[in-house]
HTML snippet that shows the backbone in 3Dmol.js (N, CA, C, O; Angstrom):
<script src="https://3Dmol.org/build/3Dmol-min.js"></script>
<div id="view" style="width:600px;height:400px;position:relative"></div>
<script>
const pdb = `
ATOM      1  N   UNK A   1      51.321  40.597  34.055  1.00  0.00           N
ATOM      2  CA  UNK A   1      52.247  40.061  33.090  1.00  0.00           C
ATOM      3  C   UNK A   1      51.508  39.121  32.140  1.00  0.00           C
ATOM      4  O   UNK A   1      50.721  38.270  32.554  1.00  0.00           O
ATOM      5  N   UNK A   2      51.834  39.336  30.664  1.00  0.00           N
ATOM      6  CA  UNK A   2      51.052  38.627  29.990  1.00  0.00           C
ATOM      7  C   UNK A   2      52.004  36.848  29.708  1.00  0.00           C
ATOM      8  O   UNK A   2      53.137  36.393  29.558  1.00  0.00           O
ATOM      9  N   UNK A   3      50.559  36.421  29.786  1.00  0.00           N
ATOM     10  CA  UNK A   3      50.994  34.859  29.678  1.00  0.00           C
ATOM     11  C   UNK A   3      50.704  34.150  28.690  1.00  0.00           C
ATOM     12  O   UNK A   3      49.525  34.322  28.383  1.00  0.00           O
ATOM     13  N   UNK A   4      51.612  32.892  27.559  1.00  0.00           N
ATOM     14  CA  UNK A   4      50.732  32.625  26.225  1.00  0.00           C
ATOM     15  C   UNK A   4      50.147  31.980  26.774  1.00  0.00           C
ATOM     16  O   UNK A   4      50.636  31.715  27.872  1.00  0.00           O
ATOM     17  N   UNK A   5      48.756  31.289  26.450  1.00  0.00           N
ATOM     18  CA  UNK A   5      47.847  30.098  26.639  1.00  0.00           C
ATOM     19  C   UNK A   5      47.085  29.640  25.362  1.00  0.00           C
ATOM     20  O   UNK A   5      46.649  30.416  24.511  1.00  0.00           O
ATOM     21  N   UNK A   6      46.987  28.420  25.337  1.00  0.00           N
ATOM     22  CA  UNK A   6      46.110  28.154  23.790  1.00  0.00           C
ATOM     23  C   UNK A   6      44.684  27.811  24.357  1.00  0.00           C
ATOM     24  O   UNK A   6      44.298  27.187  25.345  1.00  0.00           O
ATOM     25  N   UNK A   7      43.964  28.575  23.171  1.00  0.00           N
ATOM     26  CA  UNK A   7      42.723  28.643  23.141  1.00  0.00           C
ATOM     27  C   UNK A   7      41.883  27.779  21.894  1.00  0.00           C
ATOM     28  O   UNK A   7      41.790  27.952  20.679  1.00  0.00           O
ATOM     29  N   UNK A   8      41.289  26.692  22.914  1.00  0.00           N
ATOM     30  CA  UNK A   8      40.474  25.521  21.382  1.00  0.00           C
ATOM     31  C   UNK A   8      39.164  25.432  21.723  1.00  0.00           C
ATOM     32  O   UNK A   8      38.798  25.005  22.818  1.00  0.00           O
ATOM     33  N   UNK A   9      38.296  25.872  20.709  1.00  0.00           N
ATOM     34  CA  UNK A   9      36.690  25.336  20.796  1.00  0.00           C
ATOM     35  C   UNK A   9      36.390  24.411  19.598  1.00  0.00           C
ATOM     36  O   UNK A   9      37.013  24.280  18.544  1.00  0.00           O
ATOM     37  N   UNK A  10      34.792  23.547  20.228  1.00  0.00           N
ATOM     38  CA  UNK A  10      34.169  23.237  19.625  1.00  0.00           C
ATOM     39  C   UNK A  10      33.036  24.158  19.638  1.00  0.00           C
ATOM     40  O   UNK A  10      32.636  24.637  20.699  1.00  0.00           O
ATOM     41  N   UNK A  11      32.456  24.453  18.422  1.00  0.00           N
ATOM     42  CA  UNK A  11      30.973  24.793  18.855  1.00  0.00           C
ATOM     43  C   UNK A  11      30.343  24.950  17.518  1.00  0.00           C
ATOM     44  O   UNK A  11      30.734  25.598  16.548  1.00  0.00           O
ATOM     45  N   UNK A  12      28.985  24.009  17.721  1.00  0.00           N
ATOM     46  CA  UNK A  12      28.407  23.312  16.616  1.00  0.00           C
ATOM     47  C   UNK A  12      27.698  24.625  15.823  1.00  0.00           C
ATOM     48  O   UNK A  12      27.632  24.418  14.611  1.00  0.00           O
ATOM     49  N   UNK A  13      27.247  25.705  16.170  1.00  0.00           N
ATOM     50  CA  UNK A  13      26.480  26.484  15.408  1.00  0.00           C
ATOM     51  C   UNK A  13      27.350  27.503  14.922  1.00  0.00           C
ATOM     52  O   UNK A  13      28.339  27.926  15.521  1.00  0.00           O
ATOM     53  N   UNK A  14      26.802  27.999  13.448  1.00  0.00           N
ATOM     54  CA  UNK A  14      27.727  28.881  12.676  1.00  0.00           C
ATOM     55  C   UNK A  14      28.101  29.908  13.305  1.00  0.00           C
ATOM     56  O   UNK A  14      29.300  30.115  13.491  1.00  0.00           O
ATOM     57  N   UNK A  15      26.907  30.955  13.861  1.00  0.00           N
ATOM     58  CA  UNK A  15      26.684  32.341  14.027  1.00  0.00           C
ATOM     59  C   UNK A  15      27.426  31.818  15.362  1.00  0.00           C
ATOM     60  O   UNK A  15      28.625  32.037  15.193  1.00  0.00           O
ATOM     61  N   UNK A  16      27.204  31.210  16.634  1.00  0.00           N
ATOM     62  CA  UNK A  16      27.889  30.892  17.579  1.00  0.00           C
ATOM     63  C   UNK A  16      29.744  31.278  17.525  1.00  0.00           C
ATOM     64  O   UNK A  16      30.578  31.903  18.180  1.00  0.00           O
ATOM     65  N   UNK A  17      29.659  30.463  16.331  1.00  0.00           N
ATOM     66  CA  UNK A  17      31.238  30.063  16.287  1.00  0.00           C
ATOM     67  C   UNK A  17      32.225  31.166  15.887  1.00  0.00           C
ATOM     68  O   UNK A  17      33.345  31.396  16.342  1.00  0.00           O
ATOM     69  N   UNK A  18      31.386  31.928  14.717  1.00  0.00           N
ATOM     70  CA  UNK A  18      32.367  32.852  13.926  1.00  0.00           C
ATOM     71  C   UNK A  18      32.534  34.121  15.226  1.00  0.00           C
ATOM     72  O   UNK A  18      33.529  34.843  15.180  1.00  0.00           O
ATOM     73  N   UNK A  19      31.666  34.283  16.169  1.00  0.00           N
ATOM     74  CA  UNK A  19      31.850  35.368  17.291  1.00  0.00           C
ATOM     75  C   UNK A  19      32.689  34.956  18.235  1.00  0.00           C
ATOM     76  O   UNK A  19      33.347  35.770  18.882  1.00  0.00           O
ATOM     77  N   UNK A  20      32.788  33.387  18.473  1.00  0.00           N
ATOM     78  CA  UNK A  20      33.998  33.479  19.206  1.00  0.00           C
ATOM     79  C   UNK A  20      35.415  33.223  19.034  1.00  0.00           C
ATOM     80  O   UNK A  20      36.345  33.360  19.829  1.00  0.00           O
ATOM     81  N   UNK A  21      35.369  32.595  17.143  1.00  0.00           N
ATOM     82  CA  UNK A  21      36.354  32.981  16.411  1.00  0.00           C
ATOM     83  C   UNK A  21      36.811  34.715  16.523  1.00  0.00           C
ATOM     84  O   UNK A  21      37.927  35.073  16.899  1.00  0.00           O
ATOM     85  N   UNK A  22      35.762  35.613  16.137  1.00  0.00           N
ATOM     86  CA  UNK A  22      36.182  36.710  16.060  1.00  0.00           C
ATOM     87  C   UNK A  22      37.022  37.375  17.492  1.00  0.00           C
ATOM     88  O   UNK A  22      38.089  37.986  17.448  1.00  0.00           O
ATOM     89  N   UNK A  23      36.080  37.013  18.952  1.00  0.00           N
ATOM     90  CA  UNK A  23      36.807  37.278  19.919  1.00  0.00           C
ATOM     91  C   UNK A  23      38.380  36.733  20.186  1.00  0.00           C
ATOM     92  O   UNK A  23      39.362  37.205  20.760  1.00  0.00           O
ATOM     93  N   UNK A  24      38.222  36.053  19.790  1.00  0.00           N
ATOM     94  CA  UNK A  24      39.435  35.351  20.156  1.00  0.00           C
ATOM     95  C   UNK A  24      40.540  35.595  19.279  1.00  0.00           C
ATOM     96  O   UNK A  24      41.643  35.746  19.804  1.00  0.00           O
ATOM     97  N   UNK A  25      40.436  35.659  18.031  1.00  0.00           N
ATOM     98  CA  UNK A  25      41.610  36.627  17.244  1.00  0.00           C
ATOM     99  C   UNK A  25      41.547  37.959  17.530  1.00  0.00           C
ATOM    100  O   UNK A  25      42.346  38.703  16.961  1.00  0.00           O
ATOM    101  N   UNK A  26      40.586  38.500  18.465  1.00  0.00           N
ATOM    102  CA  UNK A  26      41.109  39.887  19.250  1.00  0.00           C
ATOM    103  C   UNK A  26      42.475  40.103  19.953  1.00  0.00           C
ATOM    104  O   UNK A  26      43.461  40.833  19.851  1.00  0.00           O
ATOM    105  N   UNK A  27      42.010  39.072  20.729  1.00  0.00           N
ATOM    106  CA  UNK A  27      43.538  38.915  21.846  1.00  0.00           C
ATOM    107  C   UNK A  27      44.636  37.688  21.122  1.00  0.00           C
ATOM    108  O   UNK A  27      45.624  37.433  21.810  1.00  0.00           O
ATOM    109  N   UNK A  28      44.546  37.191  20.239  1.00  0.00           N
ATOM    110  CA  UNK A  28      45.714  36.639  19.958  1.00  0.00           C
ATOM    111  C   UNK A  28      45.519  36.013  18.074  1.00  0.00           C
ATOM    112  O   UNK A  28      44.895  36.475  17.119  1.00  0.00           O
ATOM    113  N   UNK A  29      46.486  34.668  18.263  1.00  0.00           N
ATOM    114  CA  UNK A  29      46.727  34.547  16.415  1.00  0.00           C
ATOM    115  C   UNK A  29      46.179  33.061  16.276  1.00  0.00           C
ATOM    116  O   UNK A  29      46.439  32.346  17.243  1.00  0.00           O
ATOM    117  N   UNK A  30      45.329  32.363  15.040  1.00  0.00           N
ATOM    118  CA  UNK A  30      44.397  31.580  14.584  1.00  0.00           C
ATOM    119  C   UNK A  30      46.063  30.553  14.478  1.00  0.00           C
ATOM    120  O   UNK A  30      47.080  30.929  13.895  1.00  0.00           O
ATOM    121  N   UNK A  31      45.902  29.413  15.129  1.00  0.00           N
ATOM    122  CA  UNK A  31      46.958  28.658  14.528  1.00  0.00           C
ATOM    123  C   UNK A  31      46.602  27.195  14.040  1.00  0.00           C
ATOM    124  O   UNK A  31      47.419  26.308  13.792  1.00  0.00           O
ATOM    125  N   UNK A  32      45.114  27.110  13.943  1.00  0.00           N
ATOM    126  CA  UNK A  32      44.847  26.398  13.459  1.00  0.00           C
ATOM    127  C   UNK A  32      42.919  26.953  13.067  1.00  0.00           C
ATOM    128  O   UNK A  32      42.440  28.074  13.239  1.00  0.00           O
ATOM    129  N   UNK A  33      42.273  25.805  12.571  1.00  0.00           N
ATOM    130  CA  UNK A  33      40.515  26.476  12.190  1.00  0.00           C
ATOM    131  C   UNK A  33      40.331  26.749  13.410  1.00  0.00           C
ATOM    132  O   UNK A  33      40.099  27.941  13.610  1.00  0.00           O
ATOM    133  N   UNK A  34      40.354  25.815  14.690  1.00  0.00           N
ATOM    134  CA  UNK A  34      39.625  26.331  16.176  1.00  0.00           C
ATOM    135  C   UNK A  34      40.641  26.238  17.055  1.00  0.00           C
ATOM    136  O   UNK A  34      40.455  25.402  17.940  1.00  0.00           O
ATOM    137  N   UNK A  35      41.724  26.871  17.095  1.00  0.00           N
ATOM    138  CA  UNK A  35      42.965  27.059  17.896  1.00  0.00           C
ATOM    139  C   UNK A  35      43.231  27.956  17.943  1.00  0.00           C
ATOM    140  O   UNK A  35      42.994  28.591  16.916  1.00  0.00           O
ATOM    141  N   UNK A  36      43.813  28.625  18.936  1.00  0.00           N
ATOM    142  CA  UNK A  36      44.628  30.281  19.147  1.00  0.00           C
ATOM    143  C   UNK A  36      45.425  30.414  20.178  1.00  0.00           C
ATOM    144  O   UNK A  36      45.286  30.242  21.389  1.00  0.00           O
ATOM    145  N   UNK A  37      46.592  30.871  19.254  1.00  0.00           N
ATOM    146  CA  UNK A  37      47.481  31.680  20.459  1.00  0.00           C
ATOM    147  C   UNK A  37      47.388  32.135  21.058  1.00  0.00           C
ATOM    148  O   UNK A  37      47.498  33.180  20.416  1.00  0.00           O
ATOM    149  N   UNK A  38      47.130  32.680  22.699  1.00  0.00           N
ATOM    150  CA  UNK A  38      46.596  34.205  22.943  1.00  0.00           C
ATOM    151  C   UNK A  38      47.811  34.768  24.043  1.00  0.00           C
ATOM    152  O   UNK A  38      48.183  34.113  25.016  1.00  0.00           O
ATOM    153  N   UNK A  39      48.184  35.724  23.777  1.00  0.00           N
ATOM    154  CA  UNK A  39      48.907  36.039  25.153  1.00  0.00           C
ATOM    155  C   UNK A  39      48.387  37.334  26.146  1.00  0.00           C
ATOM    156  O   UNK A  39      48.314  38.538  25.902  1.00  0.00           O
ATOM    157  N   UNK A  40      48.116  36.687  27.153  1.00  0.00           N
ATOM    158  CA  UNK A  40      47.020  37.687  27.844  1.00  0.00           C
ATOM    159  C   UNK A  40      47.477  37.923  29.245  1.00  0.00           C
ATOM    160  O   UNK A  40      48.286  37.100  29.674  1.00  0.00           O
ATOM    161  N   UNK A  41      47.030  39.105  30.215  1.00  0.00           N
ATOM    162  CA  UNK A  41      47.407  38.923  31.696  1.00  0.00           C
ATOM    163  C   UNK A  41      46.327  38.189  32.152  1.00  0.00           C
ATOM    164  O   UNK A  41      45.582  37.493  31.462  1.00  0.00           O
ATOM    165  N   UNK A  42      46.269  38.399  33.496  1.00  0.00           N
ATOM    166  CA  UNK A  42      44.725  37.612  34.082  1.00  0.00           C
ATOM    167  C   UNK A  42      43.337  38.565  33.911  1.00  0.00           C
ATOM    168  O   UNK A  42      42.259  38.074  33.579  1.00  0.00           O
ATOM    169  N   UNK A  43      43.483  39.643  34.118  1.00  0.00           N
ATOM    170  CA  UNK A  43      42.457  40.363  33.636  1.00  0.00           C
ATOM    171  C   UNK A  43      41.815  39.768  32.465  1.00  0.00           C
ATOM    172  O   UNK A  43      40.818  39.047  32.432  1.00  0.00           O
ATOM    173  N   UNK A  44      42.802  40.332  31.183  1.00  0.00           N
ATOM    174  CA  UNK A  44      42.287  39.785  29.606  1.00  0.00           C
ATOM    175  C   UNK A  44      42.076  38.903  29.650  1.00  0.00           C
ATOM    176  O   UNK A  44      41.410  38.515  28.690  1.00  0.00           O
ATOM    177  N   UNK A  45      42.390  37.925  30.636  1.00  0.00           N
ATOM    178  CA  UNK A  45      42.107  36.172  30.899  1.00  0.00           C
ATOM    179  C   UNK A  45      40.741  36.058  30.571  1.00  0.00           C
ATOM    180  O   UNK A  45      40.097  35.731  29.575  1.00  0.00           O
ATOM    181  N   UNK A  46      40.426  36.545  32.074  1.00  0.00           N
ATOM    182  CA  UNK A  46      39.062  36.637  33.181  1.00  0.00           C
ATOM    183  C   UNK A  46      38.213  37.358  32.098  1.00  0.00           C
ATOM    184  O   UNK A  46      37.079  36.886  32.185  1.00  0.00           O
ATOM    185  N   UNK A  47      38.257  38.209  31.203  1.00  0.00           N
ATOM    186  CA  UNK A  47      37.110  39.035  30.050  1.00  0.00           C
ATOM    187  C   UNK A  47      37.124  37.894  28.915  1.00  0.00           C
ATOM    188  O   UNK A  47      35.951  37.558  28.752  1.00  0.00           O
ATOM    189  N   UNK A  48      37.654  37.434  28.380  1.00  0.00           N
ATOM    190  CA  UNK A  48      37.969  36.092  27.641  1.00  0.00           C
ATOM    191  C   UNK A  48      37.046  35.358  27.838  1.00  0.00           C
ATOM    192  O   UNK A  48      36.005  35.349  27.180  1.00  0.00           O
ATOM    193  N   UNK A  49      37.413  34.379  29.127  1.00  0.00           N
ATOM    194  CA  UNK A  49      36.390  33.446  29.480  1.00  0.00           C
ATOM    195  C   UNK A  49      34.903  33.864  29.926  1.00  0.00           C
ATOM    196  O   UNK A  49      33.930  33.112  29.985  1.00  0.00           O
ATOM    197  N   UNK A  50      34.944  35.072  30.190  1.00  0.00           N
ATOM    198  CA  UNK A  50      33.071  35.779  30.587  1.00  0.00           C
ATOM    199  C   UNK A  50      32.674  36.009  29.001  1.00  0.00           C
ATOM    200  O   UNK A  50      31.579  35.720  28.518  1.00  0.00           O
ATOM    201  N   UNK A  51      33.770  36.580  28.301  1.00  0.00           N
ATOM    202  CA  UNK A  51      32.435  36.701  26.956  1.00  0.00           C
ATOM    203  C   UNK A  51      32.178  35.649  25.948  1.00  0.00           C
ATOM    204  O   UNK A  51      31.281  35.492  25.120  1.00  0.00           O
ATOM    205  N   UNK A  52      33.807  34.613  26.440  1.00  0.00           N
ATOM    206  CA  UNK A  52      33.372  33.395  25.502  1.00  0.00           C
ATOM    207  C   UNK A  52      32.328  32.249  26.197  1.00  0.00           C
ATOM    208  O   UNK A  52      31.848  31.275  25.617  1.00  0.00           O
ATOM    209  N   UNK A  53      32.107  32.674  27.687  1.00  0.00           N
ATOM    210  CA  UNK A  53      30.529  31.375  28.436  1.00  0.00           C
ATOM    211  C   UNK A  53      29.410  32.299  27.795  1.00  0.00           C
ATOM    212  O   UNK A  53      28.376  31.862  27.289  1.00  0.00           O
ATOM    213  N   UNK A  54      29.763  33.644  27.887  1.00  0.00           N
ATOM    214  CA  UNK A  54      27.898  34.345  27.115  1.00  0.00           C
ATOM    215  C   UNK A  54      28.116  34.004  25.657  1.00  0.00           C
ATOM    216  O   UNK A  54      27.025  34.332  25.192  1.00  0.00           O
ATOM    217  N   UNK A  55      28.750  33.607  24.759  1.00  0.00           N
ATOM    218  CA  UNK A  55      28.980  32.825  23.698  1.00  0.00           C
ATOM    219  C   UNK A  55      28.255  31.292  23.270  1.00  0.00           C
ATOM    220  O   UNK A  55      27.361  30.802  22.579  1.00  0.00           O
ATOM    221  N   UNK A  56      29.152  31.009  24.054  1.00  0.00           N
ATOM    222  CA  UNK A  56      28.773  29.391  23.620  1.00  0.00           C
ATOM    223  C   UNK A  56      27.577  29.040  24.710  1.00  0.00           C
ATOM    224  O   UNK A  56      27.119  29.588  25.712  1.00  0.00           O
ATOM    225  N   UNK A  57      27.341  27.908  24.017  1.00  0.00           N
ATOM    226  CA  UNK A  57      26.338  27.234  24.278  1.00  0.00           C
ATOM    227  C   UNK A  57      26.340  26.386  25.224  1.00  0.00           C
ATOM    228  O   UNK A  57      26.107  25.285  24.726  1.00  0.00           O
ATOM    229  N   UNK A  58      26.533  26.282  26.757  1.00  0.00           N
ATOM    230  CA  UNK A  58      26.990  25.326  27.277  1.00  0.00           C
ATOM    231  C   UNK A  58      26.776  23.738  27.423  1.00  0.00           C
ATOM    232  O   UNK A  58      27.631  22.985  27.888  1.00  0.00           O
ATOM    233  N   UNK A  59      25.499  23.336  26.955  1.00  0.00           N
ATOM    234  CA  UNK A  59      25.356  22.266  26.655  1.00  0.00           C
ATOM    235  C   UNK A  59      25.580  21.316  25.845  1.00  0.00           C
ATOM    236  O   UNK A  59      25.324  20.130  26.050  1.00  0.00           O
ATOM    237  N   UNK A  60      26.194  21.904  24.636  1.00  0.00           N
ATOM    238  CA  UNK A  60      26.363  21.446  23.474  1.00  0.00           C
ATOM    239  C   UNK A  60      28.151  22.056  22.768  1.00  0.00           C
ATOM    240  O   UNK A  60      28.797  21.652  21.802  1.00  0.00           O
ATOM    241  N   UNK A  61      28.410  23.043  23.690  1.00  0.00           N
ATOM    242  CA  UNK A  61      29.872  23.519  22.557  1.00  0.00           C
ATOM    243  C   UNK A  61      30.987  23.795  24.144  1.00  0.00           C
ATOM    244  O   UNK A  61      30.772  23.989  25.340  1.00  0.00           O
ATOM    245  N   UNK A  62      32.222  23.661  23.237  1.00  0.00           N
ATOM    246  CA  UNK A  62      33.096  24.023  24.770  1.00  0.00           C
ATOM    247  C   UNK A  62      33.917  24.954  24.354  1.00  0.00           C
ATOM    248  O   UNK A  62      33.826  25.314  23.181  1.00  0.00           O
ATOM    249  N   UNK A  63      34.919  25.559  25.238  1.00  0.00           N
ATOM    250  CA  UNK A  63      35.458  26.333  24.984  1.00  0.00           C
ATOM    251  C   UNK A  63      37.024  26.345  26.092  1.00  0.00           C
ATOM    252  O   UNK A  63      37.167  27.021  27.111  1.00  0.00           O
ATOM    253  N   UNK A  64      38.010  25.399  25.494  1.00  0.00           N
ATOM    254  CA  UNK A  64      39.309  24.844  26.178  1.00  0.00           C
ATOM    255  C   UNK A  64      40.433  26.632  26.383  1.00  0.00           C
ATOM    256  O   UNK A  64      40.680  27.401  25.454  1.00  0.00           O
ATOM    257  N   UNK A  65      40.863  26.800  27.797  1.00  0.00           N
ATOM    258  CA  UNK A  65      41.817  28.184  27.570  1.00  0.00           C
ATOM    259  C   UNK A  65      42.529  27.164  28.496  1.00  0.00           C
ATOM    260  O   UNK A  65      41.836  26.674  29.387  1.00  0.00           O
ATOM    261  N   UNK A  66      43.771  26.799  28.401  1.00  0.00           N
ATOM    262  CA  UNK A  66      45.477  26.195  28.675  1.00  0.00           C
ATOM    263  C   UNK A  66      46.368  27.256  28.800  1.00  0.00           C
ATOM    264  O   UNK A  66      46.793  27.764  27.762  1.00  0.00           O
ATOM    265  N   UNK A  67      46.647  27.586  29.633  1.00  0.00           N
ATOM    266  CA  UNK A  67      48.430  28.532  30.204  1.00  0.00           C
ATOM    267  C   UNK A  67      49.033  27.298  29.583  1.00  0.00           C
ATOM    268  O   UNK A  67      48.556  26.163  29.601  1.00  0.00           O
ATOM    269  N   UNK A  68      50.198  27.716  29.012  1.00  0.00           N
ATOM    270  CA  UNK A  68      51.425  27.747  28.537  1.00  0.00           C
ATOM    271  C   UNK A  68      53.026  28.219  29.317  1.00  0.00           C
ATOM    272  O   UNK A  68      53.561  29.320  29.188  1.00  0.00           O
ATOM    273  N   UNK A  69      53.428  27.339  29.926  1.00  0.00           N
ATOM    274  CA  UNK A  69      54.750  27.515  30.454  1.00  0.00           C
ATOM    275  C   UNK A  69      55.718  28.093  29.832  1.00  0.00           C
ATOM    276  O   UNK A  69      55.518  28.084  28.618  1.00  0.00           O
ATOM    277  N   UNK A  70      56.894  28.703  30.203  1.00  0.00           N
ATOM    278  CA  UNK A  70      57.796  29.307  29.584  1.00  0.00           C
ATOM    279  C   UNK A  70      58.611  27.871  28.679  1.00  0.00           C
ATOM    280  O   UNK A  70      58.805  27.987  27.469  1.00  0.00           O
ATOM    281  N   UNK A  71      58.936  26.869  29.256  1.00  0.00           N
ATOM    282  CA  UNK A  71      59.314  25.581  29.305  1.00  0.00           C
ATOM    283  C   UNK A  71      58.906  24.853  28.350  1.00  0.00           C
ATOM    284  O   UNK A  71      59.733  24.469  27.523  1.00  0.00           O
ATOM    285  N   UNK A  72      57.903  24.584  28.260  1.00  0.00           N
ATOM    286  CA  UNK A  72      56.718  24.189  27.770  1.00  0.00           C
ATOM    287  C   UNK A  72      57.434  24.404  25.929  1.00  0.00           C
ATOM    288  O   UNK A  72      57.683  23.404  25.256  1.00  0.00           O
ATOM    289  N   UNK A  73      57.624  25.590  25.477  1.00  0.00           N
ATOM    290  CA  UNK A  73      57.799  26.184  24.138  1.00  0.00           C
ATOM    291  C   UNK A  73      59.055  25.954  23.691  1.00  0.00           C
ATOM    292  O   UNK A  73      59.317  26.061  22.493  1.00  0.00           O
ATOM    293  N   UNK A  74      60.213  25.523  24.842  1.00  0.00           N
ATOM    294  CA  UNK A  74      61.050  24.685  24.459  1.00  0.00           C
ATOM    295  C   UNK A  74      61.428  23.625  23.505  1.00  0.00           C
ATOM    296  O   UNK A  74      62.379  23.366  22.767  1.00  0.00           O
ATOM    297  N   UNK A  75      59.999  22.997  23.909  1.00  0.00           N
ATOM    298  CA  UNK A  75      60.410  21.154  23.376  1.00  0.00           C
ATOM    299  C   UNK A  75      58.749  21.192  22.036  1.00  0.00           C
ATOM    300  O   UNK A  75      58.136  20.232  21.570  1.00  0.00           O
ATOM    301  N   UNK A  76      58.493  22.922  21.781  1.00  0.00           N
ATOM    302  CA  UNK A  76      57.194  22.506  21.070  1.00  0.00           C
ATOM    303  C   UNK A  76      58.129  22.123  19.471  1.00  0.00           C
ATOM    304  O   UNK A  76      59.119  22.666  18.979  1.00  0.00           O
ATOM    305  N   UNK A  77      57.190  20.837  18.960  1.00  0.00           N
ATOM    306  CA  UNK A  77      57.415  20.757  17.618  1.00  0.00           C
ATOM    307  C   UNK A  77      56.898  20.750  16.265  1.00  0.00           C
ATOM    308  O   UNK A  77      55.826  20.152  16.178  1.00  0.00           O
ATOM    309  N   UNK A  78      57.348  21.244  15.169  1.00  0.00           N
ATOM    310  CA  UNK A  78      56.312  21.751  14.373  1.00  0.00           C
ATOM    311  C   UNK A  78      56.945  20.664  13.154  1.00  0.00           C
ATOM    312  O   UNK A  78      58.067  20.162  13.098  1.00  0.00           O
ATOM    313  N   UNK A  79      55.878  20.526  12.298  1.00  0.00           N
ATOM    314  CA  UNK A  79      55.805  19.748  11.102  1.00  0.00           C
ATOM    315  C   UNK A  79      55.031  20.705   9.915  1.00  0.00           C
ATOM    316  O   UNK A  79      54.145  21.543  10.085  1.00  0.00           O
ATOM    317  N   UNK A  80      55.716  20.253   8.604  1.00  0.00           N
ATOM    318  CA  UNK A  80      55.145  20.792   7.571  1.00  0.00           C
ATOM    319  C   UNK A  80      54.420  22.401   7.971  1.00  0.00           C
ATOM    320  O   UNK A  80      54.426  22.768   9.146  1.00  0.00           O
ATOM    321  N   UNK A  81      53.875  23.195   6.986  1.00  0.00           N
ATOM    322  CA  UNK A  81      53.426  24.278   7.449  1.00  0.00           C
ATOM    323  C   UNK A  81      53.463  25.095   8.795  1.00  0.00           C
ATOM    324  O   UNK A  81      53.215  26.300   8.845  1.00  0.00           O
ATOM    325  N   UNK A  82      53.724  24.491   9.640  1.00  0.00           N
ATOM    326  CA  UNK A  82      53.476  24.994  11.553  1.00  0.00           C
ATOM    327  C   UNK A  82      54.326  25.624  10.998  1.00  0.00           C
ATOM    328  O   UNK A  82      55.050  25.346  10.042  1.00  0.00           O
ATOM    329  N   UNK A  83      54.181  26.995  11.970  1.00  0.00           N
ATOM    330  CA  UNK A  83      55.153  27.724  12.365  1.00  0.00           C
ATOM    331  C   UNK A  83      54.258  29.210  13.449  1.00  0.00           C
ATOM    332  O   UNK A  83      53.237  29.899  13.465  1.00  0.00           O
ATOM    333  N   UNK A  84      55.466  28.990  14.154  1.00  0.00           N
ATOM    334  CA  UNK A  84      54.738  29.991  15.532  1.00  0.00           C
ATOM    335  C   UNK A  84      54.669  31.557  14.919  1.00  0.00           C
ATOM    336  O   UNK A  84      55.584  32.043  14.254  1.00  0.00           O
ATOM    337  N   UNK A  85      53.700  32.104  15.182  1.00  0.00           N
ATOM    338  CA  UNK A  85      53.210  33.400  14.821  1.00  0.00           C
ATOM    339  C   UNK A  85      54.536  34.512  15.474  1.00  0.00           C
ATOM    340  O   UNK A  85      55.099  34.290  16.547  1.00  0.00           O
ATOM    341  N   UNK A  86      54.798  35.494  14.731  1.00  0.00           N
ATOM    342  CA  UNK A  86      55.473  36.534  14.694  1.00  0.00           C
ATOM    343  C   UNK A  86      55.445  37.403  15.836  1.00  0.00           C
ATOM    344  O   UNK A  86      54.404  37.983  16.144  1.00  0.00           O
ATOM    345  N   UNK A  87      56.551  37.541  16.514  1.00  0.00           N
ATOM    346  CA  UNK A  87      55.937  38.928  17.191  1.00  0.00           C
ATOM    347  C   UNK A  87      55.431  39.944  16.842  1.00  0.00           C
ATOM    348  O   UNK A  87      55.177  40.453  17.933  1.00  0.00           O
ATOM    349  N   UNK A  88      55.187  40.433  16.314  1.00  0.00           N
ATOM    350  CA  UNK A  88      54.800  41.908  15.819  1.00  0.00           C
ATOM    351  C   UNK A  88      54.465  43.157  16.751  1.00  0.00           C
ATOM    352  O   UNK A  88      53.405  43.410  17.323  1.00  0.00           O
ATOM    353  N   UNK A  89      55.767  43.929  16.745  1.00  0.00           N
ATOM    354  CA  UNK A  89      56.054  45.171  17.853  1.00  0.00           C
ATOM    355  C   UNK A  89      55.408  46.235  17.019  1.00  0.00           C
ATOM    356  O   UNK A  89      55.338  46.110  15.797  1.00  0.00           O
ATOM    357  N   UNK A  90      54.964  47.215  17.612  1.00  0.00           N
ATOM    358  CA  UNK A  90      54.313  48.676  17.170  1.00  0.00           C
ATOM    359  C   UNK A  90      54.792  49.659  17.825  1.00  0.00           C
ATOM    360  O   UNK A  90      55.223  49.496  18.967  1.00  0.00           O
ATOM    361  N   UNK A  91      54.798  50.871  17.200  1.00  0.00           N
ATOM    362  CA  UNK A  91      55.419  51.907  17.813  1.00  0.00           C
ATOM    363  C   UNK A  91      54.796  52.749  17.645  1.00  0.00           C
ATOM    364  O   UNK A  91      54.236  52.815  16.551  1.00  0.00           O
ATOM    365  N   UNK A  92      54.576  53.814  18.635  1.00  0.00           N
ATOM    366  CA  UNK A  92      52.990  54.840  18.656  1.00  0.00           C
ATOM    367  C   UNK A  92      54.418  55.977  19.136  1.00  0.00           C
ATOM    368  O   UNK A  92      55.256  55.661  19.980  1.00  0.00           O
ATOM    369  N   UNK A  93      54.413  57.395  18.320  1.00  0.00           N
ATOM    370  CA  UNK A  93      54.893  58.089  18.232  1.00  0.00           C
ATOM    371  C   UNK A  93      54.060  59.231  18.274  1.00  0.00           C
ATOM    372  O   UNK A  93      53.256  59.556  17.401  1.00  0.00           O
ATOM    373  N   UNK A  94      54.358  59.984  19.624  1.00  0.00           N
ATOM    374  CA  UNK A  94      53.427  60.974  20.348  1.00  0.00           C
ATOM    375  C   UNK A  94      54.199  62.380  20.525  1.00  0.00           C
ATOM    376  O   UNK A  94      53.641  63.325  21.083  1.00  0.00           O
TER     377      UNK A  94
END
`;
const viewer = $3Dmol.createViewer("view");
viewer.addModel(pdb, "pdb");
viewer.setStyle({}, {cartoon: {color: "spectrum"}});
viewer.zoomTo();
viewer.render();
</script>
């Protein structure tokens, strides 16, 4: 079952950063420069965090993944611009 969790890095080098920018808007949506939505099961979790440690740099850059409660999205509040990303459903017709 997929779960949201937010995803925040630091990481000081360019080429570093834009790859785990890029991974990470794989599995979910940019909601801020180094923030992301992601909603993932534990699998997509567990591939997440293995390709974002062969990523970063561990001495120098981090890489924050937070589960998100159902609860939790209740009481979230947004100011100016915020606003929570879209579902966006697809339909594959076979």
């Amino acid at each position: 079952m997929a779960v949201t969790h937010v995803a925040a890095y630091d990481v000081s080098e360019d080429q570093r950063r834009a790859r785990l920018a890029a991974l990470l808007q794989a599995y979910g949506d940019r909601i801020q420069k180094s923030v992301f939505l992601i909603s993932a099961d534990a699998e997509a979790l567990a591939a997440i965090a293995a390709k974002g440690a062969g990523i970063i740099d561990e001495q120098t850059d981090s890489l924050w993944i937070m589960r998100q409660c159902a609860s939790c999205w209740d009481v979230v509040e947004q100011v100016g611009q915020a606003s929570p990303p879209s579902l966006t459903r697809y339909w594959a017709v076979m």
